[in-house]
C-alpha positions in Angstrom: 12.9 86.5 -48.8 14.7 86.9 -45.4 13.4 91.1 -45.8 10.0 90.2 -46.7 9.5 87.6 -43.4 10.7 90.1 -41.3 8.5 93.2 -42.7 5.3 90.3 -42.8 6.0 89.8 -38.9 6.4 93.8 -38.4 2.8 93.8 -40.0 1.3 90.4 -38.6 2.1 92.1 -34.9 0.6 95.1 -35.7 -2.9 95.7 -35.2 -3.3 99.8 -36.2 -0.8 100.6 -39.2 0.2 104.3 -40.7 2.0 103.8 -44.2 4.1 106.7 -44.8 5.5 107.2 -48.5 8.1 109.0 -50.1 9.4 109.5 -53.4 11.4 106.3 -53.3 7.8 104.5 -53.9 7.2 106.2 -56.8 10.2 106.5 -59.0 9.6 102.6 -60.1 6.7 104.0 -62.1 9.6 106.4 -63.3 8.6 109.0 -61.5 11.8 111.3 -60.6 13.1 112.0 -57.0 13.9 115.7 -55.8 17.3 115.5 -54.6 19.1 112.9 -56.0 21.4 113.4 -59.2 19.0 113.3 -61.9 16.3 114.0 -59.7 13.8 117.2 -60.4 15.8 119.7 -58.6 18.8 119.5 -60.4 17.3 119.8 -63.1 15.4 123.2 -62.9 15.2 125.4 -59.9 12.3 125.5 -57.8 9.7 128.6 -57.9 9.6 129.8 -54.5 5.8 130.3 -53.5 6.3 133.9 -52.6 7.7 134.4 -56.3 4.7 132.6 -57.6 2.3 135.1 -55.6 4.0 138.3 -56.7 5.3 137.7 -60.4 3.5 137.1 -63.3 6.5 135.7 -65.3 7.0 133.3 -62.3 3.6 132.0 -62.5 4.0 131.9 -66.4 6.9 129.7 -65.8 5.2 127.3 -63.4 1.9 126.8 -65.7 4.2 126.4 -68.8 6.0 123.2 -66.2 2.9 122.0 -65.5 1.4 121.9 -68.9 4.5 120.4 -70.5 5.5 118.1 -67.6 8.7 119.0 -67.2 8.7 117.9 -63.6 7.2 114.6 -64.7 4.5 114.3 -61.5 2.3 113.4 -63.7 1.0 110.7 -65.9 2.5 108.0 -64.5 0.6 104.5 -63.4 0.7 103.0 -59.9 3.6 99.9 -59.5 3.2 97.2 -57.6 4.1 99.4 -53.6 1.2 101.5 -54.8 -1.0 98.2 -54.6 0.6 97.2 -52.3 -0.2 99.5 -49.9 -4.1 99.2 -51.2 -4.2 95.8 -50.1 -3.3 96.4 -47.0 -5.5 99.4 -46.2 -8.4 98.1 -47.6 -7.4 94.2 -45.3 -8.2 96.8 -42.4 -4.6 96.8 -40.6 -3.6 100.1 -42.0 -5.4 102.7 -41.3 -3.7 105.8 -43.0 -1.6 106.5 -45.9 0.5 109.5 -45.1 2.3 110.5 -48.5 4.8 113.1 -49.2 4.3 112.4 -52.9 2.7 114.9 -55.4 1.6 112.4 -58.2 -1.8 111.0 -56.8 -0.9 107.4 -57.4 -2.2 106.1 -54.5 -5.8 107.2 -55.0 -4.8 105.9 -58.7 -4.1 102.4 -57.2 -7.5 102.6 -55.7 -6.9 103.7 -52.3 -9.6 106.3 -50.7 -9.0 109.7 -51.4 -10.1 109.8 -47.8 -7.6 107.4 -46.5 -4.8 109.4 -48.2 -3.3 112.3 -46.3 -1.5 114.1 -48.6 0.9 116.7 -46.3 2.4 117.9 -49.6 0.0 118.3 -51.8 -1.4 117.1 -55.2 0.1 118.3 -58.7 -3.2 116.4 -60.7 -5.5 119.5 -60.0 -5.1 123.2 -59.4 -6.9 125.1 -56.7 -7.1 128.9 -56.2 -5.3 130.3 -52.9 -8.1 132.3 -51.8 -11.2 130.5 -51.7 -9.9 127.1 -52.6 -11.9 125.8 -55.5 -10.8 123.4 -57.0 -10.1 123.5 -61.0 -8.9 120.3 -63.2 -5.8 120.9 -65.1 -7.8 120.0 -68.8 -10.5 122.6 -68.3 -7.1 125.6 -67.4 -4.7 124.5 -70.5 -6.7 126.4 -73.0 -6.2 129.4 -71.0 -2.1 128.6 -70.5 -2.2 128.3 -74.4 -3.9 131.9 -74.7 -1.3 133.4 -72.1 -4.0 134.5 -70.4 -3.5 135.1 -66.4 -4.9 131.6 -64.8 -7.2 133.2 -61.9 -10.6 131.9 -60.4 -13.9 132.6 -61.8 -15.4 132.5 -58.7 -13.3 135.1 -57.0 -10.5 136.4 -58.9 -7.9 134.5 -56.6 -4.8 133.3 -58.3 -4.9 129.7 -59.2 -1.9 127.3 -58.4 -1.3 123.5 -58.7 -2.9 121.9 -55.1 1.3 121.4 -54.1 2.8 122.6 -51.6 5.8 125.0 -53.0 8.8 126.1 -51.1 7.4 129.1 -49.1 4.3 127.8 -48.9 2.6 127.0 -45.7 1.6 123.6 -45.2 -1.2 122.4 -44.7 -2.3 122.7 -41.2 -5.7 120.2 -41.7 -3.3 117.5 -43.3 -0.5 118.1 -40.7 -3.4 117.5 -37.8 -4.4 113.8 -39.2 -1.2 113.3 -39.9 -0.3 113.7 -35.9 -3.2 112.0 -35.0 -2.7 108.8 -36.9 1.1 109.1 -36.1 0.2 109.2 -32.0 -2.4 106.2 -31.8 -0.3 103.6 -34.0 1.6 100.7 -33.3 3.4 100.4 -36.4 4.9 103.3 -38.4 5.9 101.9 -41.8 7.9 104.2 -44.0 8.5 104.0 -47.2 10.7 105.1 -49.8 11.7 108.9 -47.9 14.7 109.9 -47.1 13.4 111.6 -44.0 15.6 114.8 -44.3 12.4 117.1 -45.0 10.5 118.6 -42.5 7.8 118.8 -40.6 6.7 116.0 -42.6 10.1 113.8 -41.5 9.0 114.6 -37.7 6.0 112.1 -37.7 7.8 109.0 -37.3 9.5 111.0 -34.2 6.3 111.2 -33.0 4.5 107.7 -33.3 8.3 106.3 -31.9 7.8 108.8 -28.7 4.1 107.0 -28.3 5.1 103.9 -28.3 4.6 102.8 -31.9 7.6 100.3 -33.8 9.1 101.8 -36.7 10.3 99.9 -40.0 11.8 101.9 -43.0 12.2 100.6 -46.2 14.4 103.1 -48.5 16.9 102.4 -51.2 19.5 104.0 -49.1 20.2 105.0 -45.9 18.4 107.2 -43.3 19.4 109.0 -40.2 16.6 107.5 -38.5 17.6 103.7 -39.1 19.4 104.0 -35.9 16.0 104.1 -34.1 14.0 102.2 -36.5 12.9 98.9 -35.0 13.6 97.4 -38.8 15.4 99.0 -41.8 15.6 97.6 -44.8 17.2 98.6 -48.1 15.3 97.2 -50.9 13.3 97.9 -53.8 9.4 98.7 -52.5 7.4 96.8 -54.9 9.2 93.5 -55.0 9.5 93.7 -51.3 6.0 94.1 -50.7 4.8 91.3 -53.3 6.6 88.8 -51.2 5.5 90.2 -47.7 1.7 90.2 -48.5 2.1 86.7 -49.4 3.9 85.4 -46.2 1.0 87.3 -44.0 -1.3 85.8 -42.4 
């Protein structure tokens, strides 16, 4: 209870609020982490982005993940951080969710696909790297299953999950709101990252240097509790259930 009255007086100060999320919010829907043992990455390797581009037995490989959920992105159900983090958005205090997650469970929970800035990407849909349409996993399975090559109709592009993959560029649109938000808050509220991968872990740099406070909440450790203005190692969900209540 002590956590949640100092997170609800972090928010009841606050006035304009960016919620940035990691994967430490989703892996109570049991959602997987990258790095940590267990986590996706030790599981398989990653397909670099320029492998992806230039091999069909690469793309082959990544389609056959995506179609059998080996990564597990997928398919999971918003918890109670996801809703959470609704709540608040939609209460008017924050206005931005900034997610390094993959697994669209904040638009799930019923957030605004426009109030969700996602600066890695989306594994729900596929879009194709040259003219960006975008394609529904359903309506590309039956063409996995008949090893076809999984291009665009409209323009003969490659098509690729909407992440972003190692080697890929990110996305310089998402990276821009991102900034934006990050400069003009007053309170920049992390959740569940680690904060080790970058650009992405520079934006609560940036909102500090404006003169935003910054609150983590993370299962362990970051290197950037020793600037955060609160840091707090707890489970997201509970945590949050108990803060909403205490606000005013």
């Amino acid at each position: 209870m002590r956590a949640a009255a100092a997170l609800a007086r972090k928010i009841n100060d606050a006035s304009y609020i960016v919620v940035f999320t990691g994967a430490g919010i989703s892996t109570e829907s049991g959602i997987p982490d990258f790095r940590s043992p267990g986590g996706v990455w030790s599981k398989m390797k990653p397909i670099m982005f320029q492998d992806f581009v230039r091999s069909r037995d690469a793309r082959r490989e990544a389609w056959t993940r995506v179609f059998n959920r080996t990564a597990g992105w997928t398919g999971a159900q918003p918890n109670a951080g996801h809703h959470a983090v609704t709540t608040l958005l939609k209460g008017g205090k924050v206005k931005s969710i900034i997610t390094q997650n993959v697994d669209n469970l904040h638009q799930d929970s019923g957030a605004p696909e426009d109030d969700v800035i996602e600066v890695h990407g989306n594994a729900s849909y596929a879009k194709c790297l040259e003219c960006g349409q975008r394609y529904e996993l359903a309506e590309l399975e039956p063409r996995w299953r008949a090893a076809e090559e999984i291009t665009c109709t409209l323009c003969n592009g490659l098509l690729k999950t909407a992440t972003i993959s190692f080697g890929q560029p990110m996305p310089e649109e998402q990276m821009a709101r991102a900034t934006w938000h990050a400069e003009r808050c007053d309170l920049f509220l992390v959740l569940g990252s680690s904060l080790v991968v970058f650009p992405a872990a520079g934006l609560p740099l940036i909102a500090k240097e404006a003169g935003a406070r910054l609150a983590i909440v993370n299962r362990d450790p970051t290197d950037f509790d020793r600037i955060a203005d609160l840091s707090l190692q707890e489970e997201i969900g509970p945590l949050l259930t108990e803060t909403l209540a205490l606000l005013k």
